[in-house]
C-alpha positions as CSV (number, residue, x, y, z in Angstrom):
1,X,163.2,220.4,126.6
2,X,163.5,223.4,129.0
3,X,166.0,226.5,127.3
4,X,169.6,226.3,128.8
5,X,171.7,228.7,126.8
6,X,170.9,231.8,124.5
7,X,173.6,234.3,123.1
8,X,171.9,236.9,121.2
9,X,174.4,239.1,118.9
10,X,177.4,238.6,120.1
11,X,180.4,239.7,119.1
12,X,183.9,239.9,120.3
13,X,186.7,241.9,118.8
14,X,190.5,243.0,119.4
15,X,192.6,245.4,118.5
16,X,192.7,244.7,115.0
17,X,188.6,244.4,114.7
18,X,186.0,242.2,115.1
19,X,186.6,238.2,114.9
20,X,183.1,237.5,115.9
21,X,180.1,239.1,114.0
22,X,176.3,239.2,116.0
23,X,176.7,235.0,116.7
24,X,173.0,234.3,117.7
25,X,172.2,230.8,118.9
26,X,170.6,228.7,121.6
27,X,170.9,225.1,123.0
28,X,168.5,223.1,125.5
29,X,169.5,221.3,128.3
30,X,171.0,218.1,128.6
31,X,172.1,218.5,125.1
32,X,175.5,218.4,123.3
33,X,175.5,221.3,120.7
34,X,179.3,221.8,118.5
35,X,180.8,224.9,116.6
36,X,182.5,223.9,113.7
37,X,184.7,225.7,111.4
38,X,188.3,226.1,110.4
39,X,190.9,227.3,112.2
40,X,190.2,231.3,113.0
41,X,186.6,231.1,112.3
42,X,185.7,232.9,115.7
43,X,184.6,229.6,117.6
44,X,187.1,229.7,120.3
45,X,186.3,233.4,120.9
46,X,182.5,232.7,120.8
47,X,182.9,230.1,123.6
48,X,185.5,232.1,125.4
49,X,183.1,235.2,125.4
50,X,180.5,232.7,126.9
51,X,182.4,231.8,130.0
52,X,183.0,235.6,130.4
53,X,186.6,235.3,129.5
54,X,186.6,237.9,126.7
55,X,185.2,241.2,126.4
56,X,181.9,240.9,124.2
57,X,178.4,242.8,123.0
58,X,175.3,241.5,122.9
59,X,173.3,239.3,125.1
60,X,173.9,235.6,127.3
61,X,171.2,234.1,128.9
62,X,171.9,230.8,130.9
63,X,168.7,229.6,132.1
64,X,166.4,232.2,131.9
65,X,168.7,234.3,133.6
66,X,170.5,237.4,132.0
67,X,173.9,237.0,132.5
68,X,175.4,239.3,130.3
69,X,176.8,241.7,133.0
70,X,178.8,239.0,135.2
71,X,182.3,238.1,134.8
72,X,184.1,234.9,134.6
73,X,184.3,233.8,138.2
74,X,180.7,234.7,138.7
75,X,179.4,232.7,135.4
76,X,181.6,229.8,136.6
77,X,179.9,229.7,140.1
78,X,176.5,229.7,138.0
79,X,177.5,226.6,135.9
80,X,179.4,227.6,133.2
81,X,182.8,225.2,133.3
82,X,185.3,225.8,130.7
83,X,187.8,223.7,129.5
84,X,190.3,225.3,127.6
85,X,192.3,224.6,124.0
86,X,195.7,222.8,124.6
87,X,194.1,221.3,128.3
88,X,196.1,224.0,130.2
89,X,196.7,221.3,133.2
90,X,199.0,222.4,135.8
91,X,202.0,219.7,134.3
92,X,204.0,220.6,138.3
93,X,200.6,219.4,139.7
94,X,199.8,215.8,140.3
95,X,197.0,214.1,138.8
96,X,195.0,214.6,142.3
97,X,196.1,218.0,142.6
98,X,194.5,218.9,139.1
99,X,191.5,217.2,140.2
100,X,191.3,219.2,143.5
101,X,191.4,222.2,141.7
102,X,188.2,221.7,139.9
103,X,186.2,221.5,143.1
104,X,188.4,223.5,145.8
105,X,185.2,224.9,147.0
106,X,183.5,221.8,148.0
107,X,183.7,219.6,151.2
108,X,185.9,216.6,150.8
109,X,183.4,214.0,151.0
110,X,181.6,215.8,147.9
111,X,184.9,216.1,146.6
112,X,185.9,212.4,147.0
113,X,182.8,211.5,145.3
114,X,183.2,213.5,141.7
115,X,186.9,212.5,141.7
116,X,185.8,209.0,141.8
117,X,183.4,209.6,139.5
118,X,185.7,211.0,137.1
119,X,187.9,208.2,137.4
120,X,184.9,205.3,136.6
121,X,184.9,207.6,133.1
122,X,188.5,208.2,133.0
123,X,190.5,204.9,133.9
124,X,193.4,205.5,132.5
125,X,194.2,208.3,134.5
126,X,193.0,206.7,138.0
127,X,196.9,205.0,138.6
128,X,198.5,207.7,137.9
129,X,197.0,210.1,140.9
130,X,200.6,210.4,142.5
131,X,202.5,211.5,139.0
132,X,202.6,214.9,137.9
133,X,200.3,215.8,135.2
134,X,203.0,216.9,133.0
135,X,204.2,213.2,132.5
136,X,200.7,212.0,131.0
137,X,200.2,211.2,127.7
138,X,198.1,214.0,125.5
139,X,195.4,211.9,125.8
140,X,195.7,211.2,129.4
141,X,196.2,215.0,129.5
142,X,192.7,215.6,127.6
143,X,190.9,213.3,129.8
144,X,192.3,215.0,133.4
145,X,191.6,218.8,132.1
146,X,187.8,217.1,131.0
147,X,188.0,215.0,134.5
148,X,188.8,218.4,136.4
149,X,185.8,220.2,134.4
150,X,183.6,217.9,135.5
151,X,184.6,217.9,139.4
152,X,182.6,221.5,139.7
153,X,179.6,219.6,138.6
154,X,179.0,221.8,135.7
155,X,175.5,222.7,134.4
156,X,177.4,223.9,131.1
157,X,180.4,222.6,130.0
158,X,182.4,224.6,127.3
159,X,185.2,222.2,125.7
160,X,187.1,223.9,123.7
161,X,189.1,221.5,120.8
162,X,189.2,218.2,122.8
163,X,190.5,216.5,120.1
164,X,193.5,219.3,119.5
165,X,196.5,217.0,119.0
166,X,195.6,213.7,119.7
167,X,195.8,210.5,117.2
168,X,192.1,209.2,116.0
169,X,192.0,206.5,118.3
170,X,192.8,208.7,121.1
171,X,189.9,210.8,119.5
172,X,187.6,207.8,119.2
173,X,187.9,207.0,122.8
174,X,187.7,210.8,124.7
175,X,184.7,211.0,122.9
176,X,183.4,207.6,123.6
177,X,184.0,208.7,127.3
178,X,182.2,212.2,126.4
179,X,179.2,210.2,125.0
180,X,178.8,208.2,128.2
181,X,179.0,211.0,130.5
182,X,176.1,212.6,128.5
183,X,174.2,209.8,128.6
184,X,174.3,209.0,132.3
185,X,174.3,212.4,133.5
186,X,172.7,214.1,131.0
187,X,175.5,216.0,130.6
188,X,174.8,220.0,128.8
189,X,178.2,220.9,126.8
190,X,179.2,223.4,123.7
191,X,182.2,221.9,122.2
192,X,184.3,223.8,119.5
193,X,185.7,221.5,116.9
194,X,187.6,221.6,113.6
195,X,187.0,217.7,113.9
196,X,183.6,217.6,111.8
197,X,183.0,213.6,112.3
198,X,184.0,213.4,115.9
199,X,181.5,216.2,117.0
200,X,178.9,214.8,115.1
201,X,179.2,211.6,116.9
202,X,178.3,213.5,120.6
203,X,176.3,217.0,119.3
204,X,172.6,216.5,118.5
205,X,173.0,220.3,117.1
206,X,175.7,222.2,115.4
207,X,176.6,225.8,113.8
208,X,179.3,226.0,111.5
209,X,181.0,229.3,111.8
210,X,182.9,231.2,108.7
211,X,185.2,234.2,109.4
212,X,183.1,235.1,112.5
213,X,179.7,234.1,110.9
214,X,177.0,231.5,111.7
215,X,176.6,230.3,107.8
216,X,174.6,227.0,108.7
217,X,173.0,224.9,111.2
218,X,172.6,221.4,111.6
219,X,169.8,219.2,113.7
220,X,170.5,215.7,114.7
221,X,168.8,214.7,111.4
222,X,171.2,216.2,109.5
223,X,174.1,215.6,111.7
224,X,173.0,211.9,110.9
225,X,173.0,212.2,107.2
226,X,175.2,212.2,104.2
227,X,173.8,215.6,102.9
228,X,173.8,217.3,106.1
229,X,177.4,216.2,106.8
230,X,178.3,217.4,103.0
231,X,176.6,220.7,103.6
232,X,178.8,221.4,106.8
233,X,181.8,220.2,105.0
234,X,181.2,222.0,102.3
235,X,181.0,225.4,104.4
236,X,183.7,224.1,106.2
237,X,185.7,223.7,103.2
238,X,184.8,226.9,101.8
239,X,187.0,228.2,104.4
240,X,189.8,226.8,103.9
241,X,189.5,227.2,100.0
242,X,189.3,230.9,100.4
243,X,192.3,231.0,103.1
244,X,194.3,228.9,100.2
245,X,193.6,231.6,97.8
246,X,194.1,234.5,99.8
247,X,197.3,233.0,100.6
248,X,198.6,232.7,97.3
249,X,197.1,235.7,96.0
């Protein structure tokens, strides 16, 4: 399995300081890797910083290539697709429109043929083309900001929280749609989740992130156990635990 995605040391900080601390991991292609954590761990950053939409140090390589010095539009042109927290659909938009703007910059027979593709994934969304995005359900929302990802044909896809907001079932389902995608089109994403057992349904590898820290790793073997899952729980948990304290300190 050829090397897709390396980040070496990264870290990403704001005004107040660093929220992401020398993150160094790498993914293969045609994989689904996760970042877990609780809320504020630094995974949105990390991914963020990936797709070049926030100032970072250290090293990206996407594919052998050294990236680290291109910006956002040029890393998206590359491959790297993200799909941002909340879905961030344009609600005045209609369904179509949304769709259209994932792949602007193709011909419209290419076009025609993602946005049906999309639509064979995404059903529920393929009577609706004519209504404005903004009168979707929240899952219906989540599957048209994933559906518009995928019209670039990305080589990586960064989803950031798919499951931010929506019932379990709804859960069950974009993910159910996620897993096909990867399996028929061997589909390369990084997903940030606080949503342990739904990522570890898609990702064959996940980090688990603490306060801007990788503090463990998971393969598919332990992804598909009852210790592995404890131990990323458990960090998971830790978390949390110490944001209780320090909030009733």
């Amino acid at each position: 399995m050829s090397e897709l995605l390396r980040i070496e040391a990264l870290s990403v900080g704001y005004g107040a300081g660093p929220v992401v601390h020398g993150v160094s991991l790498a993914m293969g292609a045609g994989t689904v890797a996760a970042l877990l954590g609780a809320n504020g761990a630094g995974k949105s950053s990390t991914l963020r910083a990936i797709a070049g939409l926030e100032p970072a140090q250290g090293r990206v390589v996407f594919d052998g290539q050294d990236i680290t010095r291109l910006d956002a539009a040029q890393r998206f042109r590359a491959g790297i697709v993200y799909v941002p927290e909340g879905r961030a659909i344009v609600t005045d938009l209609s369904v179509a429109e949304n769709l259209t703007l994932g792949s602007y910059f193709v011909d419209s027979r290419t076009r025609a043929q993602r946005q049906q593709m999309v639509l064979d994934f995404f059903p529920e969304i393929a009577n609706r083309l004519k209504a404005p995005a903004g009168l979707l359900s929240g899952g219906e929302q989540q599957m048209l900001a994933i559906g518009r990802g995928l019209m670039s044909a990305p080589r990586l896809l960064l989803l950031d929280e798919p499951s931010l907001g929506l019932a379990p079932l709804l859960v069950a389902r974009v993910y159910e749609r996620l897993a096909r995608i990867q399996s028929e089109h061997k589909l390369s994403a990084l997903l940030v989740e606080q949503s342990f057992h739904a990522a570890a349904k898609l990702a064959s590898r996940a980090w688990v992130m603490r306060h801007g820290h990788i503090v463990g790793e998971l393969d598919s073997v332990a992804l598909g156990s009852r210790e592995g899952r404890q131990r990323a729980i458990d960090a998971y948990l830790g978390a949390r635990a110490e944001a209780a304290q320090a909030a009733h300190a």
